[in-house]
Each structure stands twice: as structure tokens, then as C-alpha cells.
C-alpha positions in Angstrom: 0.0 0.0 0.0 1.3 3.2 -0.9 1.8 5.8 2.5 -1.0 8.3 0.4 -3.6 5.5 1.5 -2.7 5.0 5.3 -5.7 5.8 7.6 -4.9 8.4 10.7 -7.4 6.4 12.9 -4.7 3.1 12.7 -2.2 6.1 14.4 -4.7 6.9 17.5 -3.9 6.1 20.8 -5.4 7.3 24.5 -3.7 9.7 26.3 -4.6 10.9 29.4 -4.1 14.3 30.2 -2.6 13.6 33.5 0.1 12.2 31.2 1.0 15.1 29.0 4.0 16.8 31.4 3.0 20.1 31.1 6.6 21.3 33.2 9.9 20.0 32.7 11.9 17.8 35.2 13.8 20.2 37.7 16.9 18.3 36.6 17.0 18.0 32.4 18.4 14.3 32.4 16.4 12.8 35.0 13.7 11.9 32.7 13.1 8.5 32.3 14.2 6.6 28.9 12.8 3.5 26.7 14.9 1.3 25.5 13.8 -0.4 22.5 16.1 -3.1 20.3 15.7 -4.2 16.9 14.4 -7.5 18.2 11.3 -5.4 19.5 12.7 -6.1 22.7 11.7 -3.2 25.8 13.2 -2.2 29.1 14.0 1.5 30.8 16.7 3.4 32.2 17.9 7.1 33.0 18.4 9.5 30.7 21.4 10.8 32.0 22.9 6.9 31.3 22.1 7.0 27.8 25.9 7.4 26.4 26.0 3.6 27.7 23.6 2.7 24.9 25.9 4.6 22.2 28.3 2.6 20.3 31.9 4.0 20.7 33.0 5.7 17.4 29.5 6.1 16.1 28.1 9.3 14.9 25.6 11.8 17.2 23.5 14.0 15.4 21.8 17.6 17.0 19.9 19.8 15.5 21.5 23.2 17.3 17.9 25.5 16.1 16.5 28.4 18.7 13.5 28.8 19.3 12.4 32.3 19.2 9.7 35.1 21.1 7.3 34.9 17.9 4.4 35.6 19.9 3.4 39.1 19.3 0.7 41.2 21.0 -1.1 44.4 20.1 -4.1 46.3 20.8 -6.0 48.3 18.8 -7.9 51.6 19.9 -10.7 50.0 20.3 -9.3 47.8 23.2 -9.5 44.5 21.1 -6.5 42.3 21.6 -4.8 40.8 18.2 -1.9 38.3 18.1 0.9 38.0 15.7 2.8 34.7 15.7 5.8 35.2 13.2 6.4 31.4 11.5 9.4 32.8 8.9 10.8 35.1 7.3 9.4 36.7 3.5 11.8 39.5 3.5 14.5 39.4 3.7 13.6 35.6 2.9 17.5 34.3 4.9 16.8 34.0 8.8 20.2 35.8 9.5 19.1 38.6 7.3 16.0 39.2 8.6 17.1 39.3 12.0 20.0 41.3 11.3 17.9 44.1 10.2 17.4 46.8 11.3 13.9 49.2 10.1 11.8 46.9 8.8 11.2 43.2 8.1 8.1 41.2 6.1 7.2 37.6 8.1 4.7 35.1 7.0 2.6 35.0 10.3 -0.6 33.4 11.8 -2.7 36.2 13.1 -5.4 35.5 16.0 -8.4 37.9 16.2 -8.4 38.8 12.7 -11.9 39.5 12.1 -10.5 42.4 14.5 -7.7 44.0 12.1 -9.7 44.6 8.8 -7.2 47.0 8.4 -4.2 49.9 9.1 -1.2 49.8 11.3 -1.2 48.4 14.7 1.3 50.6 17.2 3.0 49.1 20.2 5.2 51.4 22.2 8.3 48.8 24.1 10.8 49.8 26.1 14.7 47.7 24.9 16.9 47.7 27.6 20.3 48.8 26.5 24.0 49.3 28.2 22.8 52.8 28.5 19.5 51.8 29.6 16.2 51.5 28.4 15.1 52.8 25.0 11.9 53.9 23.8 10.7 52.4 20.6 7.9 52.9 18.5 6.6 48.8 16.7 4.3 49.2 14.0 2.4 46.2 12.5 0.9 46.4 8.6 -0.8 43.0 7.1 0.4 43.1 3.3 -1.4 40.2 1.5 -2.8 36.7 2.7 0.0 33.7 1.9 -1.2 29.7 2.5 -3.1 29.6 6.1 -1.2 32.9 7.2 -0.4 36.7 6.3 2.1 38.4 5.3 3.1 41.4 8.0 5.7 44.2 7.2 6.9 44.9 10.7 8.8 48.9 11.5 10.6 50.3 14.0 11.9 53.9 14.8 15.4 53.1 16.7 18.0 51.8 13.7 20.3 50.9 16.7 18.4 47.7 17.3 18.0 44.8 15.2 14.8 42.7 14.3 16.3 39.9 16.6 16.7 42.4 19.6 12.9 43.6 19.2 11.3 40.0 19.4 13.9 39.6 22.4 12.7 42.9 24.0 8.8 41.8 23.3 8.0 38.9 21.9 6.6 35.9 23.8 8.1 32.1 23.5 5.9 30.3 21.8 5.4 26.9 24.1 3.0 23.9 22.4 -0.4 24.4 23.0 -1.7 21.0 24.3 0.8 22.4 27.5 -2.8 24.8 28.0 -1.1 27.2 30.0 0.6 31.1 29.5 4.6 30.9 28.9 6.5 31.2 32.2 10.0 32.9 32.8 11.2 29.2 33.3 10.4 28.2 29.7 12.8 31.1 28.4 15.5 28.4 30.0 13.9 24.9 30.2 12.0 25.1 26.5 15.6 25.4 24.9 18.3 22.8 24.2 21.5 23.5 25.5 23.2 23.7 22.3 21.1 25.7 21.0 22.5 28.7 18.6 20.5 29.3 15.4 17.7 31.7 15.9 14.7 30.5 13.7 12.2 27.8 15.3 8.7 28.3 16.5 8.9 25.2 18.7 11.4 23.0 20.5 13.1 20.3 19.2 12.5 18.2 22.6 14.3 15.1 22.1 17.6 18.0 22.6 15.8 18.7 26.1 16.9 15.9 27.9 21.0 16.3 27.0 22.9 18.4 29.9 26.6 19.6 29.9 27.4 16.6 31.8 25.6 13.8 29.7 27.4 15.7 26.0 30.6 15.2 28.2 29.6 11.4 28.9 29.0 11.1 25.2 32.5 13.0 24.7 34.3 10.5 27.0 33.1 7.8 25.4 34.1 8.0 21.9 31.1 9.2 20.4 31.4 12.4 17.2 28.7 14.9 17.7 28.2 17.0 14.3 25.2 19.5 14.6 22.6 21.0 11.5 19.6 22.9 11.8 16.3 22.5 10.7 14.2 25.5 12.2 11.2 23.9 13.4 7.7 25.2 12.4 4.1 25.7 13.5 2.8 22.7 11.2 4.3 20.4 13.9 1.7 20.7 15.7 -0.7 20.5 13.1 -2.9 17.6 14.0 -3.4 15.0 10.3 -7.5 16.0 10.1 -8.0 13.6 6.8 -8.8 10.1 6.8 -6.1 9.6 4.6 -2.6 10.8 4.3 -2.6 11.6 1.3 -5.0 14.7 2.4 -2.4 16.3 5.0 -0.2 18.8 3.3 3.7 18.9 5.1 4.6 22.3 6.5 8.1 23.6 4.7 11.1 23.9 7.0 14.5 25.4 6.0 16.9 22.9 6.7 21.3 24.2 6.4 23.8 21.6 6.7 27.3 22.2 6.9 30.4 20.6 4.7 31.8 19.2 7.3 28.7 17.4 8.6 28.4 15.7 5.2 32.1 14.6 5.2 31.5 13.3 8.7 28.3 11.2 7.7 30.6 9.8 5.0 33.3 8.7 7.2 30.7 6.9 9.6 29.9 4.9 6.5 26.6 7.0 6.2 25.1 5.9 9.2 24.0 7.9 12.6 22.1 8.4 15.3 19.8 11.1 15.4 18.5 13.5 18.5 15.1 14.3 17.5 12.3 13.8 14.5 13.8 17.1 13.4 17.2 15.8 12.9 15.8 12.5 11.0 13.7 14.8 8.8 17.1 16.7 7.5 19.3 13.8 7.8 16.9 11.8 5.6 16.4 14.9 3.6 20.2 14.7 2.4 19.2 11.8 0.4 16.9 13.0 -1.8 19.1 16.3 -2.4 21.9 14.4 -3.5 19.5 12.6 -5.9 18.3 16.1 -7.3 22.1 17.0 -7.9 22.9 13.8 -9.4 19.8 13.6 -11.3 21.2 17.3 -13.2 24.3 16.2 -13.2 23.2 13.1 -15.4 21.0 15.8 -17.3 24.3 17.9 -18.0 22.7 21.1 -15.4 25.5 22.6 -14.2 25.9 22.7 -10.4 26.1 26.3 -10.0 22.8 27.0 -11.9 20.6 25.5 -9.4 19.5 27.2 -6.7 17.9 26.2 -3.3 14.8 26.3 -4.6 15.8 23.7 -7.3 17.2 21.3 -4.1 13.7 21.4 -2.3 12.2 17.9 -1.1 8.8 17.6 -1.8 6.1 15.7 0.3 6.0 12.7 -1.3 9.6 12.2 -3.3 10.5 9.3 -1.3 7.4 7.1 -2.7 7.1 4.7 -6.1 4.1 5.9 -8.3 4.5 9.5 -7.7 5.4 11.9 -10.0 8.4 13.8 -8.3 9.2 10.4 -6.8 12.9 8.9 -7.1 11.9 6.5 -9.9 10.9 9.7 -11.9 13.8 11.4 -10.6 16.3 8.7 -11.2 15.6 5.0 -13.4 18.2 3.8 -11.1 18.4 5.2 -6.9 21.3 5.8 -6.0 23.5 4.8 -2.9 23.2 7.1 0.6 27.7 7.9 -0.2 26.9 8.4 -3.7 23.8 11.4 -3.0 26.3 12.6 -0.2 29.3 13.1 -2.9 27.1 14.8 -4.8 26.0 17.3 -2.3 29.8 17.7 -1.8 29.9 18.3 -5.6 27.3 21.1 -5.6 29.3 22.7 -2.9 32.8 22.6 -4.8 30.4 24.3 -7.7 29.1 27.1 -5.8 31.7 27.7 -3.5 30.4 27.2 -0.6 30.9 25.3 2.5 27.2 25.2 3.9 24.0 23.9 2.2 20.8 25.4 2.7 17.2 24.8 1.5 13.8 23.2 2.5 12.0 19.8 2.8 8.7 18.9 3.4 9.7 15.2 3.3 7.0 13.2 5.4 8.4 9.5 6.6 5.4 7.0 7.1 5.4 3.6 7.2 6.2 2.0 3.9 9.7 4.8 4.3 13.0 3.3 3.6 15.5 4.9 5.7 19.0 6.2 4.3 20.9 7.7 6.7 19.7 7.3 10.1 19.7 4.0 12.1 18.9 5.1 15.6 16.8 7.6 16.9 16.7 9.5 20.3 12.8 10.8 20.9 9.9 11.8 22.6 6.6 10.4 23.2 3.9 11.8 20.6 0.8 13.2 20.3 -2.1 10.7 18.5 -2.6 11.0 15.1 0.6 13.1 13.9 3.1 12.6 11.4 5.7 12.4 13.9 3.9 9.0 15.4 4.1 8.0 11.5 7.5 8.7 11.8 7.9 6.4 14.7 6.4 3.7 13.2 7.8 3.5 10.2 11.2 3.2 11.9 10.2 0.5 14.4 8.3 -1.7 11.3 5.2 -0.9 12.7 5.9 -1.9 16.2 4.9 1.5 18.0 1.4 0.6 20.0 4.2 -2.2 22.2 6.1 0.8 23.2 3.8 3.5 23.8 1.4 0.6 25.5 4.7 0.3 27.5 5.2 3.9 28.2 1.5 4.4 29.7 1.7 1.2 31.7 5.1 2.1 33.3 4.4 6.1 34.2 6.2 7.9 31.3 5.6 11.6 31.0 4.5 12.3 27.2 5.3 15.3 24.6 7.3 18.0 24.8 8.3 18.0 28.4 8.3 14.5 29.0 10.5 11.6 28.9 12.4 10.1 25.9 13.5 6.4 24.4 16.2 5.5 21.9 15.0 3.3 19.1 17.1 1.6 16.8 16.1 0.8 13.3 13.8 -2.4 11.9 15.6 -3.0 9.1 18.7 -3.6 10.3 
């Protein structure tokens, strides 16, 4: 059966809300963790032991994204209260761009209340704290054009001295999942970021990254283990629940995805195999796959490198799958191997002189996925019925009710703030 024809209802589980932890762990690797083997075999441990469960030599993956304060709030005259959430950037379209500026920005956002702002500016005076104190500045909101589910907002401010980044620091609220149903907290500022984190760009956590303290990365150090980081910047659409009966109905959110040289020539020395921290990392590890394919696809073609753009490298939805038509039989007769798509990539680089790769993917892995590039994964517990349970399953053959069935028997904490497992791969 192709993926397209998978029912959301086989993906439904119950979860109590008692289970959902709706507050970190005062001490990050304290959470519990599932231990699952190829053999479907289950047991549990600390988080905080988990290097033990890492081969020595093998490869650790991180996605090093930040989450930023893209919760925005104004108030009209009238009194009535509209919210901005700011998903990414339209121009400049480059995250470090954007943020770097420095009078005005345009974001794709979702905007709540917007029966409420027909139209005009919304005003918000702030107040930026500065080494010579604090700084009065003048935000102005204008809604451009309507773009997918979302808007298009130029956002202005009077005080060139501070960047885009430095206002949604100054006044911007953290966005936290909303099946936590509660306000942000001063704790999240600290507890709802990896401690790795360094790219500015994601609307949400990648929680698997949660867990890891200074300690446990020295653990995995001490051991033998690489660590190589990328980033995808993780967006709103991961909480968008799959509504159809199908899958074929649920369209994949877009996420910019960069990648570094030197994390491609380290995939290649681990023989193209890895362990993952996080869905996120899996979706841009898996990714690399099906951009080397596009390269080596215009290479056979005779493109040259440098003519294609990141645009041109973009992963649709459903390229991984037979019987589609940007699928890699239409792509390529014959698929390549995982080394010969990284080469490739390494190939585009050489050609446009650069040492980082950066596009987008909307890949979706379901059941029916062949995986690549990753053969373990470090995760959380997911909601019912989302693509990052079809994830899961595809991974473990099938096999995920045994484990979460495990994981509500045995008092796991679930989603975002909860406890993790380490899964290694079916197939194997």
C-alpha cells in the first residue's frame, strides 16, 4: 500500500491528560528513557545513562535550532487584543538577514483575532533595555497580502540601533505547544531550549535535545562518540494535527533545513550511518538523500551545479514514494546509494563555492519509508494521530502501539516535556 492510502485512525492512541508533562523535570536528564532493540525487545533506564547505549565511534546528530519570542501582541484603539505569531521570514527571505535588520522586516505569520484588524497599522510602544538603559521604541504592524493559512506582516521600527532579533527579544513571547494549555512562564525562556542551541529560527522546541545536559554531551564525549550539529528551524505545522482520513490529504509544513560541509564529510566517514537526537534531525538527515538525488539527477541531465538554486534542491512531500510523480523513480531509473547522494551534495558545494547547504524539505516519513541515513533515533513520546507518530512507526516496522502501550503502563511523562527512548532501526 502506498503511504498516500494510510488511515490516521490506525495512528490513535489514548492519552490521558494527567500524562502530557506540562513542566519540565527540575533536573533535564532525570527523565526517564525507553529502551527499545531491533528484536522489538523493551526495558527502561535514566536519561542521563544513555551514552551507555551509544556505540563508541558512532556518529551523534543535534539539530542546534533556537527557538524564538514569535508571539506578538497588540491592541488596537478599540481595546480588542490581536496576536501576531511570526512562522518565517518573507523578506529578507534568509533567517540571518532578517534578523539582522534593522527598520523593517516582512514575516509570513498566523494572526489571532483577525476579524479584529480589517485593516491599518497596529502601534506598540516597548521599552529595549540597552547598556545605556532603556530605549523607547515605537513597533508598527501592517498585514500586506494573505499567503497559505497565514499573512504576510511588514513589521517597523523607529530606533536603527536595534536589530529585528533584539525587538522580538525585548517583546516577543516564546511560543510553548499548546496542548501544554497554560501562559509561557520565565522558566520556559530556559527549560524550553536545548543546551546547544545557537540558530535563531524555530517556532517550537526540538524536545528530544531537552533531555541532554553539559554533563551527559561530556559522557558522550568520554566515550568515543562524534557529535556534528545541523539545523532545521522547526515550524508551527508540527503541531498540526493529520484531520483527513487519509494521508494523502495532510499537506507537510516547509522547513528550512542548512547543513554544513563538514557534517556531510563526517556522515561519510561513519559509512553513512548515525544516530539522530530528535524527528527534526531525522527529517534533514533523511532529507540529504533525496538532495543528492536532485544533484545527481542534473548532473546526469548535464545542469550545471552552480545554476541550481535552493529552490531547485527542495524535497517535496511525497519524493521518497514509487508511483509519484516527483518520486525517485521519476527522478532517477536507477536510486542511487546514501555515499553516492552525499558526494554529490559535496559536488554542488565545490560548484558554488560554498561550505554550507541550505534549502527546505517537506519530506513526510510514514510507514512504507526506507530509511537512508539514520539507524537510531533518540525521541519523545507523541501526540495521536501526527506525522511524527508515522514517523515512529515507520522506523520501528510498525511496532509503535508495544512501546507507547509500555510507556503508559510504566508512568512515562508524554510530549514535549516529557521523557524520551532511543529506538534503533527495523531493518537492520
Amino acid at each position: 500500500m502506498h503511504p498516500k492510502h494510510l488511515h490516521i485512525r490506525d495512528f490513535n492512541y489514548t492519552l490521558p491528560e494527567y500524562r502530557i508533562a506540562k513542566y519540565p523535570l527540575p533536573q533535564r536528564d532525570s527523565s526517564k528513557l525507553l529502551l527499545r532493540s531491533c528484536d522489538g525487545t523493551i526495558d527502561e533506564d535514566v536519561f542521563r545513562n544513555l551514552p551507555e547505549y551509544l556505540p563508541k565511534g558512532s556518529l551523534l546528530v543535534f539539530n542546534n535550532t533556537k527557538v524564538i519570542q514569535a508571539r506578538l501582541h497588540f491592541h488596537k484603539q478599540t481595546g480588542a487584543l490581536i496576536e501576531v505569531f511570526c512562522l518565517e521570514p518573507h523578506f529578507p527571505h534568509d533567517y540571518q538577514q532578517s534578523f539582522a535588520c534593522r527598520d523593517s522586516v516582512e514575516w509570513t505569520c498566523l494572526i489571532g483575532n483577525l476579524k479584529k484588524w480589517k485593516d491599518g497599522e497596529l502601534l506598540r510602544e516597548i521599552s529595549v533595555a540597552g547598556p545605556e538603559g532603556f530605549r523607547s521604541v515605537t513597533l508598527r504592524a501592517c498585514r500586506l497580502q494573505a499567503e497559505g493559512s497565514g499573512h504576510v506582516v511588514r513589521f517597523s521600527w523607529d530606533d536603527a540601533a536595534l536589530s529585528w532579533a533584539e525587538i522580538l527579544d525585548a517583546v516577543g513571547e516564546l511560543p510553548i505547544p499548546p496542548y501544554l494549555n497554560r501562559r509561557t512562564e520565565e522558566g520556559d525562556l530556559r527549560t524550553y531550549q536545548t543546551v546547544y542551541s545557537k540558530v535563531k529560527g524555530s517556532v517550537a522546541a526540538p524536545t528530544a535535545g531537552l533531555h541532554f545536559t553539559p554533563q551527559v554531551l561530556a559522557d558522550v564525549d568520554a566515550r568515543g562518540i562524534e557529535r556534528a550539529e545541523l539545523t532545521l528551524h522547526v515550524g508551527a505545522g508540527t503541531f498540526k494535527p493529520v484531520k483527513s482520513e487519509e494521508i494523502k490529504g495532510h499537506a507537510m509544513h516547509a522547513e528550512w533545513v542548512s547543513v554544513s560541509r563538514m557534517v556531510v564529510e563526517s556522515l561519510l566517514a561513519h559509512d553513512v550511518r548515525c544516530i539522530a537526537v530528535g524527528t527534526t534531525s531525522v527529517r534533514t538527515l533523511e532529507s540529504l538523500y533525496y538532495i543528492g538525488l536532485i544533484i545527481y539527477n542534473n548532473e546526469r541531465l548535464g545542469t550545471p551545479l552552480e545554476h541550481l538554486t535552493p529552490d531547485d534542491l527542495h524535497v517535496t512531500q511525497w519524493m521518497p514514494y514509487a508511483d509519484d510523480d516527483a518520486s525517485v523513480e521519476a527522478l532517477c531509473p536507477e536510486p542511487i546509494t546514501p555515499c553516492e547522494a552525499l558526494q554529490a551534495i559535496l559536488r554542488y558545494l565545490d560548484a558554488v563555492r560554498k561550505d554550507v547547504l541550505a534549502t527546505s524539505t517537506q519530506i513526510i516519513i510514514a510507514p512504507g519509508y526506507r530509511f537512508h541515513i539514520v539507524r537510531t533515533i533518540i525521541t519523545n513520546f507523541h501526540q495521536p494521530q501526527s506525522t511524527l507518530l508515522l514517523l515512529v512507526s515507520a522506523f520501528v516496522g510498525g511496532n509503535w502501539r508495544q512501546m507507547y502501550d509500555y510507556a503508559l503502563e510504566h508512568d512515562f511523562r508524554f510530549l514535549s516535556y516529557g521523557d524520551s527512548s532511543i529506538l534503533n532501526y527495523d531493518a537492520l
